[in-house]
C-alpha positions as semicolon CSV with decimal commas, in nm:
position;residue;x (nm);y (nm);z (nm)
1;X;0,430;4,693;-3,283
2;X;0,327;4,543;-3,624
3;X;0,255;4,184;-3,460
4;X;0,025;4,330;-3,202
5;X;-0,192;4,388;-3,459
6;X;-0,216;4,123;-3,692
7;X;-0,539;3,939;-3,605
8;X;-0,484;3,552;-3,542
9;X;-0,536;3,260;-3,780
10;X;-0,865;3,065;-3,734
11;X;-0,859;2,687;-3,765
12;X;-1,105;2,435;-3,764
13;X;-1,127;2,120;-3,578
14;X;-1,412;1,909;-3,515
15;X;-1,627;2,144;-3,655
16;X;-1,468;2,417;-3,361
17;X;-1,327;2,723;-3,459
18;X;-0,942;2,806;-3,283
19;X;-0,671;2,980;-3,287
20;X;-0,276;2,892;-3,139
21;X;-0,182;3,164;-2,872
22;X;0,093;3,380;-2,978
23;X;0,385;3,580;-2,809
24;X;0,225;3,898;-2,631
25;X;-0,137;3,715;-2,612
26;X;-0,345;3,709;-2,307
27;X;-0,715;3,673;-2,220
28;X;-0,825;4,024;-2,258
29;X;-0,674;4,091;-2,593
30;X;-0,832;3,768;-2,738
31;X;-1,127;3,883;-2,608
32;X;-1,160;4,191;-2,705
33;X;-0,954;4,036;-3,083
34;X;-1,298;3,823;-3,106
35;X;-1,560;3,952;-2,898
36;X;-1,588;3,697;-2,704
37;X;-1,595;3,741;-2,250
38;X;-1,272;3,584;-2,114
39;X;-1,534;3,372;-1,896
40;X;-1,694;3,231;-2,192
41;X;-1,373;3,139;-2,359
42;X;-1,206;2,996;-2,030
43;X;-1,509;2,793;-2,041
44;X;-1,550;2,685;-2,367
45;X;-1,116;2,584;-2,324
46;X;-1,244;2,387;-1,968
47;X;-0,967;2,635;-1,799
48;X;-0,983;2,801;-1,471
49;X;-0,973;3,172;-1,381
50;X;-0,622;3,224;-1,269
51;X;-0,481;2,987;-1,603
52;X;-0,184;3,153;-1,771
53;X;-0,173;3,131;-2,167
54;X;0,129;3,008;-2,300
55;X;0,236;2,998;-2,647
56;X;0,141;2,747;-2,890
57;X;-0,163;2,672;-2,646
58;X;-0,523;2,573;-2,859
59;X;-0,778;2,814;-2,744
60;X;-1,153;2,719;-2,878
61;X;-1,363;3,003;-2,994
62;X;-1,721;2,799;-2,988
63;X;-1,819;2,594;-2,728
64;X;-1,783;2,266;-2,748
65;X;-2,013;1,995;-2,885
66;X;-2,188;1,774;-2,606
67;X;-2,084;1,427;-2,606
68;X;-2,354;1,203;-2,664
69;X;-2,430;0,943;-2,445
């Protein structure tokens, strides 16, 4: 399946780097699509464990910048 394998486009937004979840996505393939553990991105997204991705969803890359005070 050609789409499978097309790698996702990166945005950038507040100086964080995302991408919009596709058809067919889930944790594991992003992961493994950026190198990046499924923990750390659930955390960087502030989403828990049993979250399902749905399309069109914002997933950060990075983690986030701290707020300042």
């Amino acid at each position: 399946d050609k789409e499978e394998s097309e790698s996702h486009q990166t945005y950038i937004a507040n100086d964080l780097l995302y991408i919009v979840v596709r058809a067919g996505d889930s944790w594991k393939s992003i992961s493994k699509e950026f190198d990046i553990s499924q923990k750390k991105l659930r955390k960087y997204n502030d989403l828990y464990k049993g979250y399902a991705l749905q399309v069109g969803d914002i997933l950060y890359l990075e983690k986030k910048n701290k707020k300042a005070d």
